[in-house]
TORSERO-46414 format. One line per 2 residues: number of its first residue (from 0); for each residue x, y, z of C-alpha. Coordinates in Angstrom, 1 decimal. Layout:
<sites>
NUM> X Y Z  ...
</sites>
This chain:
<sites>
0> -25.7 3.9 1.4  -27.0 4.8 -2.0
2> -29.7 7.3 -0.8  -28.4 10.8 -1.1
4> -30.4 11.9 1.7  -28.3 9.2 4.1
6> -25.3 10.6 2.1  -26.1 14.0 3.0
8> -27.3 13.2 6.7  -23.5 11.9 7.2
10> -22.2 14.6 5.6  -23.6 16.9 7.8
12> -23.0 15.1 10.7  -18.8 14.8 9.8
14> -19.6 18.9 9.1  -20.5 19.1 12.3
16> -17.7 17.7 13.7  -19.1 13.7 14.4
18> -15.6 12.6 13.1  -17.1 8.8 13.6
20> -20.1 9.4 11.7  -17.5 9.0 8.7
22> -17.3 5.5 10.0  -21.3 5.6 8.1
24> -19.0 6.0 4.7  -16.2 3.6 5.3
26> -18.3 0.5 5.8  -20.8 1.5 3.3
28> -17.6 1.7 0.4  -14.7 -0.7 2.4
30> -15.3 -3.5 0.5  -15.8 -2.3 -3.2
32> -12.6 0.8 -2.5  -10.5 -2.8 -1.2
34> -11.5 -4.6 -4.2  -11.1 -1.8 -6.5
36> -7.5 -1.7 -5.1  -6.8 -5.2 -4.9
38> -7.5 -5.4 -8.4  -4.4 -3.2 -9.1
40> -1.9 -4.5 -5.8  -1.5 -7.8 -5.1
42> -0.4 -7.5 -1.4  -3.2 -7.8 1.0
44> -1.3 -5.8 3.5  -0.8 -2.9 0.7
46> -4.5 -3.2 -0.3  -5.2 -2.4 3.6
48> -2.6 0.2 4.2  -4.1 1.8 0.5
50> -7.4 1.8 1.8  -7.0 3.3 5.0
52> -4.7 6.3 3.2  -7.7 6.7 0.5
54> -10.8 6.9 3.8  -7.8 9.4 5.4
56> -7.8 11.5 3.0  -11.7 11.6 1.7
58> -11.8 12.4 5.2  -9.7 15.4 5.5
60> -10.6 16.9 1.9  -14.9 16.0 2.5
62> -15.3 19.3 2.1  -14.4 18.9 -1.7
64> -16.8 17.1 -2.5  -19.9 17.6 -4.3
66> -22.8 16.4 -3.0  -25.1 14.6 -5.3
68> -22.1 13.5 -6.6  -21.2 9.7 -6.5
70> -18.9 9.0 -3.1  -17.7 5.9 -4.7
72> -16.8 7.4 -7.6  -15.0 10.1 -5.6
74> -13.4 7.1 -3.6  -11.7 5.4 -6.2
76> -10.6 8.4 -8.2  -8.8 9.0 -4.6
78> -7.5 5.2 -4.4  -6.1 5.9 -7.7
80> -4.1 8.6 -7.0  -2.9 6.6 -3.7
82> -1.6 3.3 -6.1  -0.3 5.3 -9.0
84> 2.0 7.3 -6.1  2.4 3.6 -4.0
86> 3.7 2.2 -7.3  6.0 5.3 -7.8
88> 7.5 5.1 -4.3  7.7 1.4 -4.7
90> 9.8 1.7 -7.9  11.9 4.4 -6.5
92> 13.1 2.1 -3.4  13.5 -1.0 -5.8
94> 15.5 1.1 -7.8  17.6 2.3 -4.3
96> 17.9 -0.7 -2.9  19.1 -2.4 -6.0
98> 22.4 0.8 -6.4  22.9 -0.1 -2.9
100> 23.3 -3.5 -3.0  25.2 -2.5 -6.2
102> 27.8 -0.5 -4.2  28.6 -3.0 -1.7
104> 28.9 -5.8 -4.1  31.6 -3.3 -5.0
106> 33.1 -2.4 -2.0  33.1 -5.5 -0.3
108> 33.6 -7.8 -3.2  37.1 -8.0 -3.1
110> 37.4 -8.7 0.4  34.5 -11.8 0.2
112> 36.8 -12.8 -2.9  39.5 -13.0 -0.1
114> 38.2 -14.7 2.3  36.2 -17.0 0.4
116> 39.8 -18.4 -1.2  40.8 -19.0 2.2
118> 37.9 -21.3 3.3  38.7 -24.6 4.0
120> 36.5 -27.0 1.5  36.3 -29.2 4.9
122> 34.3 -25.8 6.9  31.8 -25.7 3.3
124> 31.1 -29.4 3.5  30.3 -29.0 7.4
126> 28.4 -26.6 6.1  26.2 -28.6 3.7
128> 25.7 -31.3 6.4  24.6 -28.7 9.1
130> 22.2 -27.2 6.2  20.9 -30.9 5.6
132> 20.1 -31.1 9.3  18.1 -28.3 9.5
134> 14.4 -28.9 10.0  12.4 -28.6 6.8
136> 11.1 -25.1 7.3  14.2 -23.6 8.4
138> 16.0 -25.6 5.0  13.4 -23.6 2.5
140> 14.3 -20.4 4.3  18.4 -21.0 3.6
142> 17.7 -22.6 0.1  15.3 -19.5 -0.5
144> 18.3 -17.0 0.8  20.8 -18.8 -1.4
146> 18.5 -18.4 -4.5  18.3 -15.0 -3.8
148> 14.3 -15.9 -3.5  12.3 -12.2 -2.1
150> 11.6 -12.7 1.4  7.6 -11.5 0.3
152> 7.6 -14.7 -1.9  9.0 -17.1 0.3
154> 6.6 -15.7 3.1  3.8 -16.5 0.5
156> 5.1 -19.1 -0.6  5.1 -20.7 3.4
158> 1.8 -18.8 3.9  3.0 -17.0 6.7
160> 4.6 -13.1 6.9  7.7 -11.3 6.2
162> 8.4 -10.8 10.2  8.4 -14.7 10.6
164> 10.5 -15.5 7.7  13.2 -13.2 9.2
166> 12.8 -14.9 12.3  13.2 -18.4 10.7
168> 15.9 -16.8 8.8  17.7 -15.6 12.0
170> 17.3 -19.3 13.7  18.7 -20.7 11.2
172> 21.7 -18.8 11.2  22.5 -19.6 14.7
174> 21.4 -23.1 14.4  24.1 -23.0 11.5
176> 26.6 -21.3 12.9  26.5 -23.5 16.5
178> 26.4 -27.1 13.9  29.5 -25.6 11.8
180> 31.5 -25.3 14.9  30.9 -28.6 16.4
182> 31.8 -30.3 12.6  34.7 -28.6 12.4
184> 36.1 -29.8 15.4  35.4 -32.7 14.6
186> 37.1 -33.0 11.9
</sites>
């Protein structure tokens, strides 16, 4: 939609109150607004989630702009706005998350120092065993959580999302937990 008479036909329409005629405006600038993004965020699912809060907002501040004026331009001076404050909220919860796990380290340290004295070196071999059962998904997931591997990474890294690696992560704890058991009565 490079003719400013289109441009201005939507504009008047959205005016108007044909909320979908902005619909005209998102699928004319979706793809180069995603790109523009992507180029900055590496996460598809942050690319879409940017996008969609960049059309939002054009949306509700339309009347600000300009006409004659270039909507892509308008677009991605928008999108930028959006990553610069995603990256800020993004460093601000890497930056919580990491005094949090900070504090418990403390709090609880002593205690795991405790208890992992008192574990049997018979219950960690059972352990390894059950671990060397596990199918070869499930394995990657507790090696991953071991190396203190990102759940992102490992969910790119097994091409599939963060919601299934918890779930893999989740079976293999009780597939663990059930195998542990039987070894060590076995014992």
């Amino acid at each position: 939609m490079t003719d400013p008479s289109q441009m201005d036909s939507v504009l008047d329409a959205v005016a108007r109150g044909d909320s979908a005629a902005f619909m005209q405006v998102v699928q004319a600038h979706g793809l180069m607004l995603r790109s523009y993004i992507g180029a900055q965020v590496f996460n598809t699912g942050d690319v879409d989630d940017l996008a969609q809060e960049t059309f939002i907002a054009a949306y509700r501040s339309l009347h600000s702009f300009k006409r004659g004026d270039d909507m892509g331009a308008w677009l991605r001076g928008i999108a930028r706005n959006k990553v610069l404050m995603h990256f800020r909220s993004s460093q601000r919860r890497s930056s919580a998350l990491d005094r949090f796990r900070a504090e418990v380290a403390e709090i609880v340290g002593a205690e795991l120092d405790v208890a992992a004295a008192h574990e049997k070196p018979e219950h960690i071999e059972a352990l390894l065993r059950c671990i060397a059962k596990l199918p070869d998904k499930l394995r990657r997931v507790v090696h991953a959580g071991l190396e203190g591997m990102k759940v992102q990474a490992l969910a790119e890294a097994l091409q599939t999302s963060a919601g299934a690696i918890y779930q893999l992560h989740y079976r293999a704890n009780q597939l663990l937990r059930e195998c542990v058991v039987k070894e060590v009565q076995n014992v």
